[in-house]
C-alpha atoms as a printed R data frame, in Angstrom:
    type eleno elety resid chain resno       x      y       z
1   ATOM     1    CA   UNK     A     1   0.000  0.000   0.000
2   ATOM     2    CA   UNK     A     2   1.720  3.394  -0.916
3   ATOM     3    CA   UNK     A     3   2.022  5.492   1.771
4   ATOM     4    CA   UNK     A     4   1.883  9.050   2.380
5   ATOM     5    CA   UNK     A     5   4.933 11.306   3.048
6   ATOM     6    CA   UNK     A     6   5.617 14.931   4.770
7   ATOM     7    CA   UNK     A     7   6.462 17.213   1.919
8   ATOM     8    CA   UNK     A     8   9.783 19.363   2.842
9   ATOM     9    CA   UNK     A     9   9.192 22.663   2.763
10  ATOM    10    CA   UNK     A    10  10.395 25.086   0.105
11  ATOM    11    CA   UNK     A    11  12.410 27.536   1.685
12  ATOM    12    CA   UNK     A    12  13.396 27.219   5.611
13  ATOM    13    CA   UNK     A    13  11.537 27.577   8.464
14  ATOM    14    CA   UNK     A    14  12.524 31.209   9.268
15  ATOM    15    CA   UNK     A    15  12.217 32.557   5.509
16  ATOM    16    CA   UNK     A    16   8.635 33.971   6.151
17  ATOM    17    CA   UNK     A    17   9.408 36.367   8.795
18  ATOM    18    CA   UNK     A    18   8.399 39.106  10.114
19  ATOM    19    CA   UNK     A    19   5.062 37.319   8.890
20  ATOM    20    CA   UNK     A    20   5.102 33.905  10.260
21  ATOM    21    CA   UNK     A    21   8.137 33.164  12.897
22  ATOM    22    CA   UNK     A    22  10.245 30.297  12.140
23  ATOM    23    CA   UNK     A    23   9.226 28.510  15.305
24  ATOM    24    CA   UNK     A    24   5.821 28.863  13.812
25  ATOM    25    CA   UNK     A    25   6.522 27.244  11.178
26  ATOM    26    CA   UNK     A    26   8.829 24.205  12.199
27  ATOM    27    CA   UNK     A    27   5.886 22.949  14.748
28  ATOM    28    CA   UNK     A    28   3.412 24.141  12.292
29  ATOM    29    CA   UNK     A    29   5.347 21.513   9.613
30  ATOM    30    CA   UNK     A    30   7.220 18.990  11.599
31  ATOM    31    CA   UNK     A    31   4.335 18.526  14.488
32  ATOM    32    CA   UNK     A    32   1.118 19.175  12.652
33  ATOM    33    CA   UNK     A    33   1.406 18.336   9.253
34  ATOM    34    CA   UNK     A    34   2.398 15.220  10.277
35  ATOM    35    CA   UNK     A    35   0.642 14.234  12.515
36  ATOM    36    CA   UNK     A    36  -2.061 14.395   9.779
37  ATOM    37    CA   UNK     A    37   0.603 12.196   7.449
38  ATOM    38    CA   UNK     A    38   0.579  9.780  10.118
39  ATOM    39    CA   UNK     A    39  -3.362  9.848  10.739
40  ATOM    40    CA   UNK     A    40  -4.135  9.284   7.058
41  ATOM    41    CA   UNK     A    41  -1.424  6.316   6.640
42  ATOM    42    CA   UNK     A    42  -3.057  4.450  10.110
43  ATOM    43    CA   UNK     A    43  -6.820  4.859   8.502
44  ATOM    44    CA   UNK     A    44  -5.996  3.488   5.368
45  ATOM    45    CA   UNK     A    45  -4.082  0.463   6.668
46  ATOM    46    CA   UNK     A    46  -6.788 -0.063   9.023
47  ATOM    47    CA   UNK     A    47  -9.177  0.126   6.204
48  ATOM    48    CA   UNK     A    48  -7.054 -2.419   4.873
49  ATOM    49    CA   UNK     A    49  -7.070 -4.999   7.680
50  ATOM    50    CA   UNK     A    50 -10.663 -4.395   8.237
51  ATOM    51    CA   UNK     A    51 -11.640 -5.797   4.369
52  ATOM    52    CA   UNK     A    52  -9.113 -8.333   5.085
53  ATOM    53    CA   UNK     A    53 -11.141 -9.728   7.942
54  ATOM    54    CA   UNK     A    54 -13.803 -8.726   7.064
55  ATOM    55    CA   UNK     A    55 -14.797 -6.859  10.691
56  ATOM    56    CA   UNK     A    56 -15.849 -3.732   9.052
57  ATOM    57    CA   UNK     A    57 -17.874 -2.770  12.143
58  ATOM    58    CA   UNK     A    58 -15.168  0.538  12.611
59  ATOM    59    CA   UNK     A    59 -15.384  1.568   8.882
60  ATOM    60    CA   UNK     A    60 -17.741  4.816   9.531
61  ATOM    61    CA   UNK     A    61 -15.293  5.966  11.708
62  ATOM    62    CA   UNK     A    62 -12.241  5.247   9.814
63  ATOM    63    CA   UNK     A    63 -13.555  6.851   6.908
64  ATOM    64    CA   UNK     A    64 -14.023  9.760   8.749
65  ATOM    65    CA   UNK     A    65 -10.390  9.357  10.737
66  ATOM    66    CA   UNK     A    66  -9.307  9.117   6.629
67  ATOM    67    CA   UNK     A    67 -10.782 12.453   5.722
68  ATOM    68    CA   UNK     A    68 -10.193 14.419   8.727
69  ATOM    69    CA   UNK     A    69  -6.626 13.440   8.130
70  ATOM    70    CA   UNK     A    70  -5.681 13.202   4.658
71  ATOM    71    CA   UNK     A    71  -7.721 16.668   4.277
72  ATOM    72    CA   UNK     A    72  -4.982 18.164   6.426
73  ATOM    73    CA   UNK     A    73  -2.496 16.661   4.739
74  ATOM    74    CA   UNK     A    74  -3.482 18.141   1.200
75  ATOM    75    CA   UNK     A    75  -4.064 21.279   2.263
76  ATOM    76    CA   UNK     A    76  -1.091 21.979   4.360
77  ATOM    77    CA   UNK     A    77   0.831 20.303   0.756
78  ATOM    78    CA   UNK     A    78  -0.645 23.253  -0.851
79  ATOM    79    CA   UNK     A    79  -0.464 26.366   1.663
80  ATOM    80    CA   UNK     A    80   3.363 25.679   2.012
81  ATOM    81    CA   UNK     A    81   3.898 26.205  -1.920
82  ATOM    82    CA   UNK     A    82   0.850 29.304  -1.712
83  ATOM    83    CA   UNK     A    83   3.736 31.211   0.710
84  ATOM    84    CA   UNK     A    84   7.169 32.794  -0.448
85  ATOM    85    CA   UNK     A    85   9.463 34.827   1.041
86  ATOM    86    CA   UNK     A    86   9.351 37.037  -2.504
87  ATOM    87    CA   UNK     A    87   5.475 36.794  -2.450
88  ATOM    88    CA   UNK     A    88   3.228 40.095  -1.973
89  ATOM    89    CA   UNK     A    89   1.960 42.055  -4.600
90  ATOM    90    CA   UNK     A    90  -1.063 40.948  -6.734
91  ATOM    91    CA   UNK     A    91  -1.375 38.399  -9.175
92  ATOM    92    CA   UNK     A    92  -0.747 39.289 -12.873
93  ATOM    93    CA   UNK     A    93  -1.994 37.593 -16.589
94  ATOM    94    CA   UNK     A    94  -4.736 35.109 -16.516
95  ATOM    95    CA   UNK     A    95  -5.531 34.804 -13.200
96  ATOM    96    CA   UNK     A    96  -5.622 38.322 -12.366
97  ATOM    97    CA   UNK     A    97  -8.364 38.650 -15.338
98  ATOM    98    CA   UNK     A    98 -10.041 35.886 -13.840
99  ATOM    99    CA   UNK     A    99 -10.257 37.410 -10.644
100 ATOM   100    CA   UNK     A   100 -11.189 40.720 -11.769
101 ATOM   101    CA   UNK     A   101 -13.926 38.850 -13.544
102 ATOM   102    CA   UNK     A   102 -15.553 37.084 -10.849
103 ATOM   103    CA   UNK     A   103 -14.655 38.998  -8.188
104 ATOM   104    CA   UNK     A   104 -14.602 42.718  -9.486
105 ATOM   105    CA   UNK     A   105 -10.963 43.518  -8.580
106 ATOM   106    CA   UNK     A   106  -8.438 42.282  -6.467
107 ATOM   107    CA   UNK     A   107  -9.195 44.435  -3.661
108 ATOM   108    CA   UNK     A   108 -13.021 43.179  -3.603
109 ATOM   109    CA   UNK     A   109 -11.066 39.435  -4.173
110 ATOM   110    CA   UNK     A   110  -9.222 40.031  -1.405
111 ATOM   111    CA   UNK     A   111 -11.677 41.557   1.115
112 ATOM   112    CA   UNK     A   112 -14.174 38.733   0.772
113 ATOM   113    CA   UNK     A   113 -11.191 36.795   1.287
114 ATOM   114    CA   UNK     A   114 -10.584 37.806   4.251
115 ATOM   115    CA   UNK     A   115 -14.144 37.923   5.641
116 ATOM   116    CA   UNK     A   116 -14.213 34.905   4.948
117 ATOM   117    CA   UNK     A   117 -11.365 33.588   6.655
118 ATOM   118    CA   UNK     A   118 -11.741 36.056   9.845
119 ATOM   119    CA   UNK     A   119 -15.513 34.560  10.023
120 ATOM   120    CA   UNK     A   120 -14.577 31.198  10.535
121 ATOM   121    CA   UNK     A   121 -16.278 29.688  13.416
122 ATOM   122    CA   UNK     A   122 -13.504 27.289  15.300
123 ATOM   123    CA   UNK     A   123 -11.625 25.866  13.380
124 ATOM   124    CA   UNK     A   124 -10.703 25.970   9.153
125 ATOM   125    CA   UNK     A   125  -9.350 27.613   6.153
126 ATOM   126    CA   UNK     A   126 -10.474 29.891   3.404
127 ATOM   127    CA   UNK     A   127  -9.942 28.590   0.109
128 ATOM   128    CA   UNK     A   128 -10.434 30.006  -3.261
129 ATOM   129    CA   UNK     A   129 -11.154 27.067  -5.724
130 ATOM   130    CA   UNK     A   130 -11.575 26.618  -9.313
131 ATOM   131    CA   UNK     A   131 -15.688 25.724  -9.653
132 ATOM   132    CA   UNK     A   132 -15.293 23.558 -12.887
133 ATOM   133    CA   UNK     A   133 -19.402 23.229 -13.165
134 ATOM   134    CA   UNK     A   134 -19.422 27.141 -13.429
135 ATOM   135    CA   UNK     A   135 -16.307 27.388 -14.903
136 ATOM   136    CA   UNK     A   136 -15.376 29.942 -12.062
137 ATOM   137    CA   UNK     A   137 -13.484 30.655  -9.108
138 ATOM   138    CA   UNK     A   138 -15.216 30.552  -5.804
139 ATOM   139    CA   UNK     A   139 -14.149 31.292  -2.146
140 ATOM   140    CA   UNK     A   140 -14.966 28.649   0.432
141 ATOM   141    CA   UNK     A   141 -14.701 27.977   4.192
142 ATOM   142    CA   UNK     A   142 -13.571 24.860   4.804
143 ATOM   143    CA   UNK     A   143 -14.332 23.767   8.296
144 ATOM   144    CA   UNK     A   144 -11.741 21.776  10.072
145 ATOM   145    CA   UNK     A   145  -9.611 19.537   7.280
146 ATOM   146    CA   UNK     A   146 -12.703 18.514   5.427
147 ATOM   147    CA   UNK     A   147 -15.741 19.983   5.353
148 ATOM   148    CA   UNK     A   148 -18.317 22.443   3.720
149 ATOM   149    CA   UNK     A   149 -16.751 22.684   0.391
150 ATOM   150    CA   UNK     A   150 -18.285 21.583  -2.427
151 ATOM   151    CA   UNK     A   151 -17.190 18.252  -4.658
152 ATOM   152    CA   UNK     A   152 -15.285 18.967  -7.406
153 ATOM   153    CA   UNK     A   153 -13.968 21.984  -6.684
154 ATOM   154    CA   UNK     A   154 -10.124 22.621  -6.857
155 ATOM   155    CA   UNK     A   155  -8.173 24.651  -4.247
156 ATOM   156    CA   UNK     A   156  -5.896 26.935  -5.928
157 ATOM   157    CA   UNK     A   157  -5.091 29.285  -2.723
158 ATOM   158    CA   UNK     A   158  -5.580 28.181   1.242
159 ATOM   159    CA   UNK     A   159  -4.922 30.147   3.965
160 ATOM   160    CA   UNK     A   160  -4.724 28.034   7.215
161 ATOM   161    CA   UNK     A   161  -6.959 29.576   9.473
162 ATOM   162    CA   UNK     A   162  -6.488 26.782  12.869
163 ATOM   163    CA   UNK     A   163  -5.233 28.706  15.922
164 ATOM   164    CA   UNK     A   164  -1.626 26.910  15.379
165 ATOM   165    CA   UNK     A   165  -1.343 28.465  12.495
166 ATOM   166    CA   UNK     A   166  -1.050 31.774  13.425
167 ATOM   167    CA   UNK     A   167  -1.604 32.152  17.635
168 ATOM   168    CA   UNK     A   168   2.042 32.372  18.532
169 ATOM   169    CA   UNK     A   169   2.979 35.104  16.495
170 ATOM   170    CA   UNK     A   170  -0.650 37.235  16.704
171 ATOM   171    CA   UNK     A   171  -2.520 35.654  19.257
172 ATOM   172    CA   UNK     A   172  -6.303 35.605  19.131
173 ATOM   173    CA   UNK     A   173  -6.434 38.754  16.167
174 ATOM   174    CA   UNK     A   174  -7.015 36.588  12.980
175 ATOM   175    CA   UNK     A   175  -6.691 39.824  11.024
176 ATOM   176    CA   UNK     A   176  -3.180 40.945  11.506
177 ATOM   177    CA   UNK     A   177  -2.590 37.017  10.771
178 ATOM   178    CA   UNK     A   178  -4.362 37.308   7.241
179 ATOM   179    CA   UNK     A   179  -3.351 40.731   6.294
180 ATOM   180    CA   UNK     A   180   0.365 39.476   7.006
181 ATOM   181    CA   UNK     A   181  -0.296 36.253   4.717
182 ATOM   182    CA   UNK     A   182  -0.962 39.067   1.908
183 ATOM   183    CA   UNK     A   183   3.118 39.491   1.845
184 ATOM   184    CA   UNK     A   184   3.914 36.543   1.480
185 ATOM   185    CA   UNK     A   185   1.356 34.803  -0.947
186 ATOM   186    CA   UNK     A   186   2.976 33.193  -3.685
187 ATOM   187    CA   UNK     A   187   0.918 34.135  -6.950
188 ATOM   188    CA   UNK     A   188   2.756 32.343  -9.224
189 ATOM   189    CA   UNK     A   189   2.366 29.110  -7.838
190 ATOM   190    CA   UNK     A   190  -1.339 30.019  -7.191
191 ATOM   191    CA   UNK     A   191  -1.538 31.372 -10.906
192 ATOM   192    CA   UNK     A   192  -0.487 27.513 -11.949
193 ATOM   193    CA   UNK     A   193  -2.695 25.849  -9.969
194 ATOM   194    CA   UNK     A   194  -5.685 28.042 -12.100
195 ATOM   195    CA   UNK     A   195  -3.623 27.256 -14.818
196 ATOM   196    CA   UNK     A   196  -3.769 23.357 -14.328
197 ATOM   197    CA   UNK     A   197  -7.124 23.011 -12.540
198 ATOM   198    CA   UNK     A   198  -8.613 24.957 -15.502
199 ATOM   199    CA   UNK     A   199  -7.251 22.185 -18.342
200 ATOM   200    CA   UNK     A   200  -7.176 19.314 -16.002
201 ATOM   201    CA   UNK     A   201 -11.151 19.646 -15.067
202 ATOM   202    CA   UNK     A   202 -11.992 20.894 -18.595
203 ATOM   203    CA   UNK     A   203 -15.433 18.641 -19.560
204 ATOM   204    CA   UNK     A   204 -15.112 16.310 -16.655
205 ATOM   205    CA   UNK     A   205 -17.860 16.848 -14.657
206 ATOM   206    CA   UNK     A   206 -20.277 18.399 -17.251
């Protein structure tokens, strides 16, 4: 059975700051994200033992162990490339079009972005996914690792909105938090996930 791996991260711990402190961000990766590496590799071997003998009396709740889990892992996967220490700025070419055409402008984009991640109740992230039904891009709260989105939809830009991602450095004000992840968001790497979910979802779930 292939298991699941903690993706290094793509600069060092301390190359965020001032935004996100390097101690941050080594517990944040090291600790966190794998404990939801760890989580999703025990369901699915679980899984596997429980077809093998046939006691499949735990399966609703190792699905859900499964989901809670492996959703953190994907998402952290993708906030660490969303982040650079050269981010900031807006986005440029295709994806700023698209947001300026379903959004009206970056700075409309990027306060319902934020409302939406300071409005979180407990725990979640704000995620702005490619809707490939409307053929637009839609902002979501997820809540916890794995819920309240919609099927099919494909994250192209999460910001991690659990109090260990940000209470160290800014305590309990979620907006200082968000307006620092503005710095540091990585638009190129968001611009090719548009890019990709765009062609990859083209016709598939028309």
């Amino acid at each position: 059975m292939a298991q699941y791996t903690l993706p290094d991260l793509p600069y060092d711990y301390a190359a965020l700051e001032p935004h996100i402190s390097g101690k941050i961000m080594q517990l944040h990766h090291d600790k966190h994200h794998q404990a939801y590496v760890t989580g999703a590799n025990t369901a699915l071997e679980q899984l596997a033992e429980a077809r093998e003998t046939g006691n499949l009396a735990n399966v609703n709740k190792l699905e859900k162990d499964l989901a809670f889990n492996l959703g953190g892992h994907v998402n952290h996967s993708i906030f660490w490339t969303n982040l650079s220490p050269e981010g900031g700025g807006q986005p440029e070419g295709e994806l700023k079009a698209a947001i300026d055409e379903f959004f009206g402008g970056f700075d409309k984009f990027q306060a319902h972005f934020t409302a939406a991640a300071t409005g979180i109740q407990g725990s979640g992230w704000a995620v702005l996914s490619w809707d490939p039904i409307g053929s637009q891009l839609i902002i979501q709260q997820l809540f916890d690792q794995q819920a309240n989105t919609a099927m099919g939809t494909v994250p192209i830009f999460q910001v991690d909105m659990w109090e260990h991602a940000f209470y160290l450095d800014y305590l309990n004000v979620k907006a200082d938090y968000v307006k620092a992840i503005w710095n540091i968001a990585n638009w190129q790497n968001v611009a090719e996930r548009f890019s990709t979910a765009k062609d990859k979802t083209a016709g598939l779930l028309a």
